[in-house]
C-alpha positions as CSV (number, residue, x, y, z in Angstrom):
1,X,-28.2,14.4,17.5
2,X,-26.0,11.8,15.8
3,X,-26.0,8.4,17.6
4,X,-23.8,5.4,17.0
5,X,-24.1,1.7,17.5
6,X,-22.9,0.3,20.8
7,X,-21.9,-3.5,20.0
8,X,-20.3,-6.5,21.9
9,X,-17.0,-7.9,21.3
10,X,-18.9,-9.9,18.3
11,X,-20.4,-7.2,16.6
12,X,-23.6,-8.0,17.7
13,X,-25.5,-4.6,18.7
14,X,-26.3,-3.7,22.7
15,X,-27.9,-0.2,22.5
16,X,-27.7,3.4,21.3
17,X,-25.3,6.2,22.8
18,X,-25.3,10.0,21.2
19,X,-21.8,9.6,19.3
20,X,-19.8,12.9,21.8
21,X,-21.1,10.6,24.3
22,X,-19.9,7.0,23.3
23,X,-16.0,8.5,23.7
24,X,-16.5,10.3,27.0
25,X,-15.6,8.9,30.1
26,X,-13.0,5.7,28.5
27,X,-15.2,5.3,25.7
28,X,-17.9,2.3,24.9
29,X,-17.3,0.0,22.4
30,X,-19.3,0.8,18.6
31,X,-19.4,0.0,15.2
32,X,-17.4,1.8,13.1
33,X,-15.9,1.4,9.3
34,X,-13.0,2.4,7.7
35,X,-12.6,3.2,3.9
36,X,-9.4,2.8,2.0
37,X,-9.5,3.4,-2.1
38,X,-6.5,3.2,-4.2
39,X,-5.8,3.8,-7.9
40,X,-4.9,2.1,-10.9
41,X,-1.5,3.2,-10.2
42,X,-1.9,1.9,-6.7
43,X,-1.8,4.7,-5.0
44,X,-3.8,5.0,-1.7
45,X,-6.2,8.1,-1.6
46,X,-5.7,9.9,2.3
47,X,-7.5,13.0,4.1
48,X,-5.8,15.2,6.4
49,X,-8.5,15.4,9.0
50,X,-11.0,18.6,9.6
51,X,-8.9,21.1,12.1
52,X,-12.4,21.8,13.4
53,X,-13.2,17.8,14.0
54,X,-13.7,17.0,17.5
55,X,-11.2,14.5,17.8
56,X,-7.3,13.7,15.6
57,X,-8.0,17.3,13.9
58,X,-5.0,17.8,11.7
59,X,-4.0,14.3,11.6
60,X,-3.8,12.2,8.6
61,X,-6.0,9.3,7.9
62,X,-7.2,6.8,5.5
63,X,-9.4,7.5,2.5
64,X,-12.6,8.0,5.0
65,X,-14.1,6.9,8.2
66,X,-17.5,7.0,10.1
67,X,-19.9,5.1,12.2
68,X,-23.2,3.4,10.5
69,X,-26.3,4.9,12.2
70,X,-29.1,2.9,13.8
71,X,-30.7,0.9,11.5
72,X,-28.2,1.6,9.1
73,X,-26.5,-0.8,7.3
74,X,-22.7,-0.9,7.1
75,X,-22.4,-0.9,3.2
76,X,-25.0,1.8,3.1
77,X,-23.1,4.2,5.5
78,X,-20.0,3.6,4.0
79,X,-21.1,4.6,0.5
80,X,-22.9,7.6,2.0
81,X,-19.8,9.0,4.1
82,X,-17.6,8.5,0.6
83,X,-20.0,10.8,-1.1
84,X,-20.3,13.0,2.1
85,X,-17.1,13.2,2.8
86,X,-15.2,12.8,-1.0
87,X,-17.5,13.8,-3.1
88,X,-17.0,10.2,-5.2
89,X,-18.4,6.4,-4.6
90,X,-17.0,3.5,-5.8
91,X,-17.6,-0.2,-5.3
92,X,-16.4,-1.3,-1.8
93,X,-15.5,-5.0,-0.3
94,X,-14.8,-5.9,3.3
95,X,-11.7,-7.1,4.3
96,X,-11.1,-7.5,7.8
97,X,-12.5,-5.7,11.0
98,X,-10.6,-5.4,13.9
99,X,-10.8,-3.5,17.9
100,X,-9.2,-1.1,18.7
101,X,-8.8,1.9,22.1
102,X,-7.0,5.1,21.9
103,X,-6.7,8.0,24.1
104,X,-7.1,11.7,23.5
105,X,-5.4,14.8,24.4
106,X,-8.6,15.8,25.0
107,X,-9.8,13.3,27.2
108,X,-12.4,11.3,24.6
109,X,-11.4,8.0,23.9
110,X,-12.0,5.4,20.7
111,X,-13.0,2.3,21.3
112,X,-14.2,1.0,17.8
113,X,-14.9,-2.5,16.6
114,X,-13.7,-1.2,13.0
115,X,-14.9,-2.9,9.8
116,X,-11.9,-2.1,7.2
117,X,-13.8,-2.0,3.3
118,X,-11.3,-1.7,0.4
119,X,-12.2,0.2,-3.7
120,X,-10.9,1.2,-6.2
121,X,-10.9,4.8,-8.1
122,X,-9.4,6.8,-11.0
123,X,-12.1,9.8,-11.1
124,X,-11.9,13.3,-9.5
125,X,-11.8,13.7,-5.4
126,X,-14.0,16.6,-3.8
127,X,-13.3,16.8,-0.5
128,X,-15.7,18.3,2.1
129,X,-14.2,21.3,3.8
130,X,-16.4,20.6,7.1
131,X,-14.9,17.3,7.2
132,X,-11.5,16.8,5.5
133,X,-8.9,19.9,5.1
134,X,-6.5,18.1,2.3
135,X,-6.4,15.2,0.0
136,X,-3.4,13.1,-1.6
137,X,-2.7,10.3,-3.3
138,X,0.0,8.7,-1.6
139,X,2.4,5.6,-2.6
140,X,1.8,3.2,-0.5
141,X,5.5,2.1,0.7
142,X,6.6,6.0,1.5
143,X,3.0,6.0,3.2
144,X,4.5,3.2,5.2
145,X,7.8,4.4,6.2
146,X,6.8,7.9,6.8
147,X,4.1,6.1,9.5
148,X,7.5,4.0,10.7
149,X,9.2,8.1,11.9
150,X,5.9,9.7,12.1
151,X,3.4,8.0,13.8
152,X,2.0,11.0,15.8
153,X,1.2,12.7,11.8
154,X,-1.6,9.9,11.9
155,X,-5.0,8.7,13.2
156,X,-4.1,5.8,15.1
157,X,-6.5,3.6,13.4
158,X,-5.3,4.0,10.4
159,X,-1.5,3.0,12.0
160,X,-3.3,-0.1,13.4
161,X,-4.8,-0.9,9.9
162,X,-1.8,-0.3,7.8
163,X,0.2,-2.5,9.9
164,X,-2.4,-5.4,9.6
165,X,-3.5,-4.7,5.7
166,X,-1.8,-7.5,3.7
167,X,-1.9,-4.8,0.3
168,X,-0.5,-7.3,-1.8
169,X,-3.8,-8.7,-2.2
170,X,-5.4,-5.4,-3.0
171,X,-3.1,-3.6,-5.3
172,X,-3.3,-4.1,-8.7
């Protein structure tokens, strides 16, 4: 049984909670990290979520997410989700990390202190059909506007960190 990392405002660490569990019942607050990879054209590599995923099935989100496991160290799940997830790895950095809550149809809620880690890639993308159902490259500033009359088309952590990314220190 997958668990996550329950942590305090700070990011310090509080506990242990089975990961279904830790959004149940308003959610508690873990650590969480989310991946975004562009190319050399600057183009920003996004997954259409898992339909079979037990949250924002269907919904489009940034290059790959997760949760670190205990005694896991943040850098160390990232790179293994990117390989689990996109069949690729790539050098990552962290840029910001941020809190965030949202609510589910389904009653779960998210209440991540999210650790936002930026790379960069040219190399083939193999998604993992029991996580992700689609990839695309996407240009950034469409990405943008479509999120501006679409908003419900995306995970809303990936909204949040869009809105707060400044990408013109990360494209190249």
């Amino acid at each position: 049984m997958e668990q996550v990392i329950l942590v305090d405002e700070n990011d310090n660490p509080i506990g242990f909670e089975e990961k279904l569990k830790a959004h149940q019942n308003g959610g508690k607050l873990h650590r969480a990290f989310s991946i975004l990879v562009f190319n050399s054209e600057g183009k920003l590599l996004i997954q259409r979520r898992a339909s079979t995923k037990y949250h924002s099935p269907g919904l489009w989100a940034n290059t790959c997410c997760s949760h670190p496991r205990p005694g896991e160290e943040l850098i160390d799940a990232a790179h293994r989700r990117l390989k689990e997830e996109c069949g690729f790895d790539t050098d990552l950095k962290e840029v910001f990390s941020f809190i965030y809550e949202a609510q589910f149809d389904n009653r779960l809620t998210e209440k991540e202190l999210d650790h936002v880690l930026i790379g960069y890639y040219d190399g083939g993308v193999h998604p993992n059909p029991d996580e992700v159902d689609e990839v695309k490259w996407v240009e950034v500033n469409k990405l943008k506007e479509d999120m501006r009359h679409n908003p419900k088309k995306y995970a809303p952590w990936f909204v949040i960190i869009m809105e707060k990314l400044d990408l013109n220190k990360f494209l190249r």
